[in-house]
C-alpha positions in Angstrom: -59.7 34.8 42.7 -58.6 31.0 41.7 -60.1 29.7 38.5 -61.9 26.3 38.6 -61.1 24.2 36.0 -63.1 21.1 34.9 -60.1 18.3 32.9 -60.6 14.8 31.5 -59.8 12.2 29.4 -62.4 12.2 26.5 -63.5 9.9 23.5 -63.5 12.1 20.7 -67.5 12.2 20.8 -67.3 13.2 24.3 -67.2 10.8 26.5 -65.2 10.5 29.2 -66.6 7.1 30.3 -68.1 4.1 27.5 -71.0 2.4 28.3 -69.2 -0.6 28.5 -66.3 0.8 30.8 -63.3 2.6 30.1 -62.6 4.3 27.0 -60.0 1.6 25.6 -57.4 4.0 25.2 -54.3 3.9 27.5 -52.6 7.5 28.3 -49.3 5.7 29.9 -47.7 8.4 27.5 -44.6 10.4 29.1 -45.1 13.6 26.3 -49.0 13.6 27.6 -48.1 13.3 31.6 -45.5 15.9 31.2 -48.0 17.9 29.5 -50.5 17.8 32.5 -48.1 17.8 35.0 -46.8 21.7 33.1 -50.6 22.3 32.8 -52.0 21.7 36.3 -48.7 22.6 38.4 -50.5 25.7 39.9 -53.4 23.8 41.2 -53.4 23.4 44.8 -57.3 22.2 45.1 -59.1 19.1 43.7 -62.4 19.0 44.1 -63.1 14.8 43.4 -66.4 12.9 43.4 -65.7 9.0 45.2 -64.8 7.2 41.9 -62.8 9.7 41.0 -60.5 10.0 44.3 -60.6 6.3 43.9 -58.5 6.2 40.5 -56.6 9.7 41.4 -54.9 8.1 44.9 -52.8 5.8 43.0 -50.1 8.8 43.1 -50.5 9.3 46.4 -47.9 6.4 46.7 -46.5 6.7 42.6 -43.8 8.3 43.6 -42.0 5.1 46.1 -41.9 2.8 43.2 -38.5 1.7 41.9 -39.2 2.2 38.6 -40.9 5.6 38.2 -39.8 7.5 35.9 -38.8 11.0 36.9 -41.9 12.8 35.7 -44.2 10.5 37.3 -42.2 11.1 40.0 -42.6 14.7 39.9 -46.7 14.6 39.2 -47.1 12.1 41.9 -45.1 14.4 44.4 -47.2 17.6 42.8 -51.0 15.4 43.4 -49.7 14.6 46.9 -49.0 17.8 48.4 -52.1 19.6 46.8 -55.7 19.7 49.0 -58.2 17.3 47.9 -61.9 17.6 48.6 -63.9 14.7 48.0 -67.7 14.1 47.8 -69.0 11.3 48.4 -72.4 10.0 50.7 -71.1 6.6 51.1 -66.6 7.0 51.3 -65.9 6.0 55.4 -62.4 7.3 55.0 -59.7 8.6 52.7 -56.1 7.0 51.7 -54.4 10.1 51.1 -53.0 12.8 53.1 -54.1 16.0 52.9 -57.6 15.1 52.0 -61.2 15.5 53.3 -64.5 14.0 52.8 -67.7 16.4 52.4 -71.2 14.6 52.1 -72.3 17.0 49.7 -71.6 19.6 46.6 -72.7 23.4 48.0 -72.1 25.7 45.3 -71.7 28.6 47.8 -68.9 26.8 49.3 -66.9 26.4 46.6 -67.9 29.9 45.2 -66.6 31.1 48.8 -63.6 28.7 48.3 -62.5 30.1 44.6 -62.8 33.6 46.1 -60.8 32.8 49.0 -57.8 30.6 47.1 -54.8 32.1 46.0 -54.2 28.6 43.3 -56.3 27.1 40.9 -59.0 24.3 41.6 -60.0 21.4 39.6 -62.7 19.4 39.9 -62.9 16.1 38.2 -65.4 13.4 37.7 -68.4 14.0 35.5 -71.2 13.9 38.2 -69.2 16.4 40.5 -68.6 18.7 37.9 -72.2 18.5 35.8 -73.3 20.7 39.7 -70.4 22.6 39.3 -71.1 23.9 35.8 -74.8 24.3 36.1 -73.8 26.3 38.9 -72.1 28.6 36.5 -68.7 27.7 38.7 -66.5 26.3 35.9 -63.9 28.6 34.3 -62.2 26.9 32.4 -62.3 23.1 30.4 -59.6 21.2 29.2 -60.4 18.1 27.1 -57.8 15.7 26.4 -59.6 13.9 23.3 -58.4 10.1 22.6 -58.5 9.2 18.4 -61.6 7.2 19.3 -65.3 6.8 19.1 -67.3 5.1 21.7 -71.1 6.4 20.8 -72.4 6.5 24.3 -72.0 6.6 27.8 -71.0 9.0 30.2 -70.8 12.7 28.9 -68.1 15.4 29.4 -70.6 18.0 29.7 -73.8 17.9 31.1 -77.4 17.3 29.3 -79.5 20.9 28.9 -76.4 23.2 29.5 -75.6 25.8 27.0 -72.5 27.1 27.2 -70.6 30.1 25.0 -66.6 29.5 25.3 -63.3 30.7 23.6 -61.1 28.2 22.8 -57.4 29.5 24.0 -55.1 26.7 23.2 -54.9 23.5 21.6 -52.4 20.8 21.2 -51.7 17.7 19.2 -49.7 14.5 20.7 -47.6 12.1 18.5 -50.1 9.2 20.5 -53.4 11.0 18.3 -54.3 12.3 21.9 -55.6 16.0 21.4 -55.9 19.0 24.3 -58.3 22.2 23.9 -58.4 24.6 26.6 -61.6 26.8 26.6 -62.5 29.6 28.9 -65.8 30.5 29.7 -66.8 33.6 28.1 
């Protein structure tokens, strides 16, 4: 059975969105994208909500520029030949190859899907994943915590979940940026 595994960038109060915007932290870090790109190699699902796909299809096309650097190169080429799922009520069509569109988040289908997969799955974007981990889906998290506070927003996890998990690795970057993986006990 594949794990699903909810990732993102987060403030360090957990946040992976401000709620002015963005988090004001950049990630255009080649020790941090080599990191991911070793971490999520075996994934061969992502399971996006619209905004999401929308900032994640930049590599369907990352790897033609001139300038890449190999190991954007190498993620970009990764992201592109992985399935993609996304949900969205209101995306007419996708940009990417490989890629679907499903109007909405059934937690059966994805169970049946994890049972049925024999990679990992990711699904990314806060709203996607708060059904997913209320649904008891989620195997594992993996935070990737910036050296900043933004003191609201959106939330990594979801309001009125309790969750009991084991942390199994962790990670310092010479940028301040921290990763902890945790597995659902």
């Amino acid at each position: 059975m594949a794990r699903l595994i909810y990732s993102m960038i987060t403030s360090l109060d957990g946040y992976v969105e401000a709620a002015e915007g963005d988090l004001g932290w950049s990630a255009d870090d080649e020790e941090v994208h080599a990191f991911v790109g070793d971490t999520f190699r075996d994934v061969g699902t992502y399971l996006y909500g619209r905004r999401m796909y929308e900032t994640m299809v930049f590599w369907e096309t990352a790897d033609a520029e001139p300038d890449a650097p190999p190991f954007v190169v190498r993620y970009a080429r990764e992201w592109q030949a992985a399935e993609k799922v996304v949900y969205s009520t209101t995306l007419e069509q996708v940009a990417s190859e490989r890629t679907r569109i499903e109007r909405s988040f059934d937690a059966d289908t994805v169970r049946r899907l994890k049972a049925a997969c024999d990679h990992d799955l990711t699904i990314d974007g806060p709203t996607l994943a708060a059904q997913a981990v209320r649904a008891g889906l989620v195997d594992e998290y993996h935070l990737f915590s910036t050296p900043t506070a933004v003191g609201g927003g959106k939330r990594f996890f979801p309001d009125g979940v309790r969750l009991e998990l084991e942390l199994v690795a962790e990670r310092s970057f010479a940028s301040g940026m921290r990763y902890a993986r945790y597995r659902t006990r």
